[in-house]
N, C-alpha and C positions, 0 to 999 in steps of 0.2 A: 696303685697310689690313688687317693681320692682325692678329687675336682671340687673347690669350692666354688659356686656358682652364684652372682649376686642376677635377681630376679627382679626386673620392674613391674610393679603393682598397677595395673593401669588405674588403682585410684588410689589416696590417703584421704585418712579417718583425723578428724578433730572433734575433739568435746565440745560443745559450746555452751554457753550459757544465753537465756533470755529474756524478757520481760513478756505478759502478758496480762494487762490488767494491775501492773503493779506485784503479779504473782510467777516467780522465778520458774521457766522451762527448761530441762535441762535435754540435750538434744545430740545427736551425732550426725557433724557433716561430712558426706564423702564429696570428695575433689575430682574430677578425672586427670592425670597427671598431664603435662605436655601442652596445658593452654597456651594455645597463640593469642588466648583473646577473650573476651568477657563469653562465658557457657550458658545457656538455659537452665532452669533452675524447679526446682519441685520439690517442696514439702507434701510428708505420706500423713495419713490416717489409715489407722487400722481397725480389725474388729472391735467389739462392745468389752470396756474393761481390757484393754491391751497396755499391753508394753513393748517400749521401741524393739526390742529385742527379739519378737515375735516376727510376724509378716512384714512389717514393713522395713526392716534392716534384709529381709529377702527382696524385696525390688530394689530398695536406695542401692544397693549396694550393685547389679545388674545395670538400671539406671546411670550409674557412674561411669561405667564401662561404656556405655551409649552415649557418654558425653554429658551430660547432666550431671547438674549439683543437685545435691539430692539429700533431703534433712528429714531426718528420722529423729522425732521426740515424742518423750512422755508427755500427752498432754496433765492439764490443772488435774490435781489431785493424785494423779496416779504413779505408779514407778518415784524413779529420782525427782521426779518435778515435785513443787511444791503445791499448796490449797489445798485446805482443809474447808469441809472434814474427807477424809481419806476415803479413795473408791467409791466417790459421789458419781455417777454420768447424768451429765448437764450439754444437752443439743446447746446452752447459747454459750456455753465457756467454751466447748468445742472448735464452733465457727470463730467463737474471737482469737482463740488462739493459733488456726489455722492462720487468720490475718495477721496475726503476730508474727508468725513463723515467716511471714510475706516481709511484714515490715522488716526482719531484721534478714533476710536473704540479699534486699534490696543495699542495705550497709555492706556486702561484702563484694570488694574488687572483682573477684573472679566471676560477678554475676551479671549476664546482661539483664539490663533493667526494664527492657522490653519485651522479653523471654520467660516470662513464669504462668506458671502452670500448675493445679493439682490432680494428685490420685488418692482414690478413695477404695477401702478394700473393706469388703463385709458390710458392718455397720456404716464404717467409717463413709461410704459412700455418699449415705444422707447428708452429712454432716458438709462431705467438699462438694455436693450439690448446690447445698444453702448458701455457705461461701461463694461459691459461685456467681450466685444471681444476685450478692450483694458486692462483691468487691471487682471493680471495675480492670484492676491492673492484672485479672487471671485472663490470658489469652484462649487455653482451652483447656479440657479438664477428661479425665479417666477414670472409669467407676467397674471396680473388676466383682466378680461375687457379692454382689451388693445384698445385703439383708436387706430389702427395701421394708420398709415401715408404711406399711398401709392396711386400714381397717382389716381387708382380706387376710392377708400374711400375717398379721398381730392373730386374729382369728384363728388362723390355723395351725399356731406356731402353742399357743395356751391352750389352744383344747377348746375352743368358742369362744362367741360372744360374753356368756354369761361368766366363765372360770376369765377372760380380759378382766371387764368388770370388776370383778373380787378383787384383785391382783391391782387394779387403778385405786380402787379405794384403800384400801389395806395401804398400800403408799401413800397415800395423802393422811390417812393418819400418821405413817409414821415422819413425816412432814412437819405435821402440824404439832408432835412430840418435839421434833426437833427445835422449831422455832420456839416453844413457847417454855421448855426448862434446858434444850440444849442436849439431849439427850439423842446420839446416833444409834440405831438400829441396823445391825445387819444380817444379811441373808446371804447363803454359800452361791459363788457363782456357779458351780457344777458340782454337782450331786447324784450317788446313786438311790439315796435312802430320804432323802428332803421334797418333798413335792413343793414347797415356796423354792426351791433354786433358779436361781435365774434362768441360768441353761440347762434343762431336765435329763435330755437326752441323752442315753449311753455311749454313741460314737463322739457328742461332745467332750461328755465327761474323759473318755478316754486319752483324748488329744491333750484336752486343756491338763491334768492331772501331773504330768512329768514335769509342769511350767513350776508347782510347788516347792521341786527341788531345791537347794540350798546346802550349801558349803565351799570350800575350796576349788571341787571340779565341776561346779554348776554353777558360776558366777556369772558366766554369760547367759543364763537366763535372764536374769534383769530382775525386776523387785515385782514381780506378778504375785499378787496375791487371791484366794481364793473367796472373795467375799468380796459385796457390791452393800453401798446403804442400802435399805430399803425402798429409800424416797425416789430412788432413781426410774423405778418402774414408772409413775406414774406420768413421766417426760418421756421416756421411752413410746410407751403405751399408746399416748396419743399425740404423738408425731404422726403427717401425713403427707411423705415423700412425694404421694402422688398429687400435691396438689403444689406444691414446690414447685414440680416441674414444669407445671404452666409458665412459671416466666421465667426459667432457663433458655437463657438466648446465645451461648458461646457452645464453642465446636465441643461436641461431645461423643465419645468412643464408651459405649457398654461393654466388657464383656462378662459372658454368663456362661451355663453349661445345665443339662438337667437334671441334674439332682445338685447343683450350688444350692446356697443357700434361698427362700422365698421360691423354690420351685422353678416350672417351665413357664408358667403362664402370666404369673406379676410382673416381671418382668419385662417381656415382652409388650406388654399393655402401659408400664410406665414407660417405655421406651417412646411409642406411641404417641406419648403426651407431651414427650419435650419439645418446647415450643421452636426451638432452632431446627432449620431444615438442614442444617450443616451436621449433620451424626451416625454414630455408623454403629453396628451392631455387628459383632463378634461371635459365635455360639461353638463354643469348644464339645462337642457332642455330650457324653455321658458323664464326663467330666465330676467329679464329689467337690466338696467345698474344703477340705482338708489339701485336696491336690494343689488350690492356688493357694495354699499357707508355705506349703514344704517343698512340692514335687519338684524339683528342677526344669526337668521336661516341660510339663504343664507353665511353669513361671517363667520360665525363658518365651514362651511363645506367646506369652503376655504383654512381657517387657518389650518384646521385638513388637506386638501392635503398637504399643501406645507411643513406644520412641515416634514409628514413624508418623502416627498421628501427631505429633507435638512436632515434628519438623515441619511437617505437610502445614504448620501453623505457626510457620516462624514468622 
């Protein structure tokens, strides 16, 4: 005879909705069940062109288990959120809607109000750095495979100096289309056959490529689509993490791995830089940058630094 078994979820999931700028986020909060009392709290960023549905529903959802509320959202433009024009990346819509995501964490009961925190995964790294050094109410902050954005790594990521270059300009024109008839320009985020693709590379393309799926049994991929504006290079492009971190002054936990993204050595060196003596460096050995999107293993031992990084800073 079969046992039906009811199962406690050590968290539940809520849709939420938010404002940012006037511009609708739409987001999923995980809960950890059994609060005796207001929890710590953490909204994620994820890679360049992501959806909640990607990397960062793999920590919130870990995160939750560790006691954390934990908000995973589409930022402006992309997925279910709202702003246009669609699959724009913009470093300051980013950072404000991280602080949105603050603002509206702070409206909810279950959150203690002196307890928030970010994590920043890939790209998204730059972006809860920046927040960081601007919004006062982040106690301390975690930057896992960080793409760091610096002249070097921008350099090495387009093939040099000169093919950067090409690639800034080329975006500012197609900017300056945009602004002046309105007209959006786009480029495929991964590609095997397009040299303008955002992400060139065959082990990217390979990852990112299943996210296109769509139908009934791929709904839980989320709205990722494969195409970025144009104009988005040129913000990209010449963004300089490493100079950010000069006034990064809250407790900060890296972790990296060598061959993650930006390599062995960027890293390191912006590590270096941050201005807070309070930080700690993590280095998961051989580690690929795929492994902190998916791996379990690999994420779990992520998730277990940073929890206790953010306790160790309650």
């Amino acid at each position: 005879m079969g046992v039906t078994s009811h199962v406690q979820c050590a968290y539940t999931t809520e849709r939420v909705t938010l404002l940012s700028n006037g511009v609708e986020l739409i987001g999923r909060l995980y809960l950890p069940t059994r609060l005796s009392q207001p929890a710590p709290a953490v909204p994620l960023l994820g890679p360049v062109a992501f959806v909640k549905e990607q990397s960062p529903v793999q920590y919130a959802t870990r995160l939750a288990k560790a006691g954390f509320v934990s908000l995973a959202f589409d930022p402006r433009f992309h997925g279910e959120s709202g702003g246009e024009p669609r699959r724009y990346e913009s470093p300051a819509a980013k950072v404000a809607d991280l602080k949105a995501a603050i603002d509206y964490l702070l409206t909810r009961p279950e959150v203690a109000q002196d307890r928030l925190y970010l994590l920043g995964v890939c790209q998204g790294a730059n972006w809860a750095i920046h927040a960081t050094t601007e919004d006062p109410r982040i106690r301390a902050l975690a930057i896992v495979a960080g793409h760091y954005l610096t002249a070097a790594g921008i350099d090495d990521y387009t093939g040099g100096e000169d093919k950067t270059l090409t690639r800034i300009e080329r975006s500012q024109q197609a900017r300056a289309q945009y602004e002046e008839r309105g007209e959006v320009e786009y480029m495929p985020i991964v590609s095997l056959d397009d040299p303008d693709a955002l992400l060139p590379r065959r082990p990217i393309y390979e990852w990112y490529r299943r996210w296109e799926d769509r139908g009934p049994f791929w709904e839980f991929h989320g709205n990722w689509e494969n195409r970025i504006t144009a104009m988005s290079e040129a913000e990209l492009w010449t963004y300089r993490v490493d100079e950010t971190v000069k006034t990064l002054n809250k407790p900060t936990l890296m972790i990296h791995a060598d061959r993650a993204a930006t390599g062995a050595t960027e890293p390191k060196r912006i590590f270096a830089q941050i201005a807070t003596p309070d930080k700690q460096l993590v280095w998961l050995g051989n580690s690929v940058q795929f492994q902190f999107y998916e791996e379990p293993e690999t994420i779990d031992q992520c998730v277990t630094q940073i929890a206790e990084w953010f306790n160790r800073h309650a």
